[in-house]
N, C-alpha and C positions, 0 to 999 in steps of 0.2 A: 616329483615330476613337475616340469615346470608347466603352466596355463600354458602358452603359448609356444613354437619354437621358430626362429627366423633364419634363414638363409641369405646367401646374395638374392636367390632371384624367389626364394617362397617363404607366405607363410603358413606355419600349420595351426593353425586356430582348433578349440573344441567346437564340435559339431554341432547344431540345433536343431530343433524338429523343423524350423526357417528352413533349414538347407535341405529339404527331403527332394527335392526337384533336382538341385543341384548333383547327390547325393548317386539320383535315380539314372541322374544322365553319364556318370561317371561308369557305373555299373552297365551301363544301356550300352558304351561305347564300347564295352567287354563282352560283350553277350557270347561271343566264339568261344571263348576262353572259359565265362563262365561253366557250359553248359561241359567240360574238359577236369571243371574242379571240385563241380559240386554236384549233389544232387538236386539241391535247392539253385535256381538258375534265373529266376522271376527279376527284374532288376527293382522293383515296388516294393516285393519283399524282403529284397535286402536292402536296401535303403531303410525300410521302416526298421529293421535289426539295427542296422548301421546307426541309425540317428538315437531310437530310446536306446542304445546300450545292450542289447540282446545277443549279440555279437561274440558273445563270452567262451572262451574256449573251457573245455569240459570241468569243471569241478572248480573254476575260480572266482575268487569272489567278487560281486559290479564295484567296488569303489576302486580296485586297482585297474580298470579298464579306462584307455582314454584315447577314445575316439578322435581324430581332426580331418578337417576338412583343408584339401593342403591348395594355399591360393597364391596367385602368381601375386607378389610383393608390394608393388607399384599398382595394378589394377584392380588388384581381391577378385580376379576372371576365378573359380575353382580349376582347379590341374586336377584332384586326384584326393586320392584317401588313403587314412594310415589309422592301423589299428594299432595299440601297444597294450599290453599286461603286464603292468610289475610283478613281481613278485611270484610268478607263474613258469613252472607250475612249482620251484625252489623258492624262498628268501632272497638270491642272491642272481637274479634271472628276469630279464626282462624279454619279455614272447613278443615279436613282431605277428601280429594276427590274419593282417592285412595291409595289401598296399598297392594300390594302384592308379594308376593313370590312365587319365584320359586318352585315346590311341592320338591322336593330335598333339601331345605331348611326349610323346615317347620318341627314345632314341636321342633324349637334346641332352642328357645328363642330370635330368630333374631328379630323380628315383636315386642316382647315387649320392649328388647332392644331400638330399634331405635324409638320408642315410647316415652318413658322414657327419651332419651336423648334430644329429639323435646319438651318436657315437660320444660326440663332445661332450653331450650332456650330460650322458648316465656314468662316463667314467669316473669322476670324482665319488663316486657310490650311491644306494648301498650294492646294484646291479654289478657284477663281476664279467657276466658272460651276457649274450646277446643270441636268442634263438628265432626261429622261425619255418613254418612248415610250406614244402613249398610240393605241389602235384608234382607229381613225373610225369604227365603227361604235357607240361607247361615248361619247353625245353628253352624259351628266352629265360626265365625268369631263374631257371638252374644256371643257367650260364651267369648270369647276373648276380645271385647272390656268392657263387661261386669264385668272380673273380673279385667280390668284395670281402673276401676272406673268411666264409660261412663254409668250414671243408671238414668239420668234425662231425658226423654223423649218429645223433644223439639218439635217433628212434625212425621207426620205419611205420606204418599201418595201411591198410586198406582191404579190397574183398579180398576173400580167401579165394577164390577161383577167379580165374582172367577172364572177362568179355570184353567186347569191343568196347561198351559201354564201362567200365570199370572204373573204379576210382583207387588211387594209391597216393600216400602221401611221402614224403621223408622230411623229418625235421633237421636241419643244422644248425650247428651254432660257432661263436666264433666269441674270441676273450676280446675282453674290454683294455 
């Protein structure tokens, strides 16, 4: 995986404990959403996940995890964050973990964007497929990874009984 990845208009740098504000404020700008996806919803506490590495989806190991801080290209302003796990939870799989925008950036194409360009990278290998789990209660971002070609529905979870307050998740994935 490469250090860094560049777009026309972003880039996605690795994270640093430097960027915990940055981080905090990206998270801070999601609070609606957060409290929709998680049960954990504090934007300090995810940030401090998001920057040492914590972030880890269940059983994978920290050295395939690689955090960026995604920044607009020309000015390093932060846009947003993106999580990725090679090699998770297959050999041949790379797991989007996380990805979001600043709400002030949303809707301009950022998020496909840098999608798109993460597409370019991992296709030459060893990643084959491209997954990601996204809430069902988080109906932009079904839409969004939906119409970027994530339509194979690889796994489902969340509570066994429905409340308002519930959490559900579905993963998709989509070929390289």
């Amino acid at each position: 995986m490469a250090e860094t990845l560049r777009s026309a208009r972003i880039l996605a740098r690795p994270v640093t404990n430097a960027d915990i504000r940055a981080v905090a404020g990206i998270y801070g700008g999601n609070r609606d959403l957060l409290v929709l996806l998680d049960r954990e919803h504090d934007p300090l506490v995810l940030s401090r996940r998001f920057t040492q590495g914590l972030n880890l989806p269940q059983s994978a190991p920290t050295a395939r995890l690689h955090n960026f801080l995604l920044c607009d290209v020309r000015t390093e302003q932060p846009l947003g964050l993106l999580s990725l796990c090679m090699g998770y939870p297959a050999g041949d799989v790379a797991y989007i973990g996380e990805l979001f925008l600043h709400p002030r950036f949303q809707g301009a194409g950022l998020g496909r964007e840098i999608c798109l360009r993460l597409e370019q990278v991992l296709r030459p290998g060893p990643a084959k497929t491209l997954r990601v789990g996204v809430g069902l209660r988080n109906w932009n971002a079904l839409r969004f990874w939906v119409k970027l070609g994530f339509t194979h529905v690889t796994g489902m979870s969340g509570d066994r009984h429905f409340s308002p307050h519930g959490h559900a998740f579905i993963e998709l994935e989509k070929n390289l």
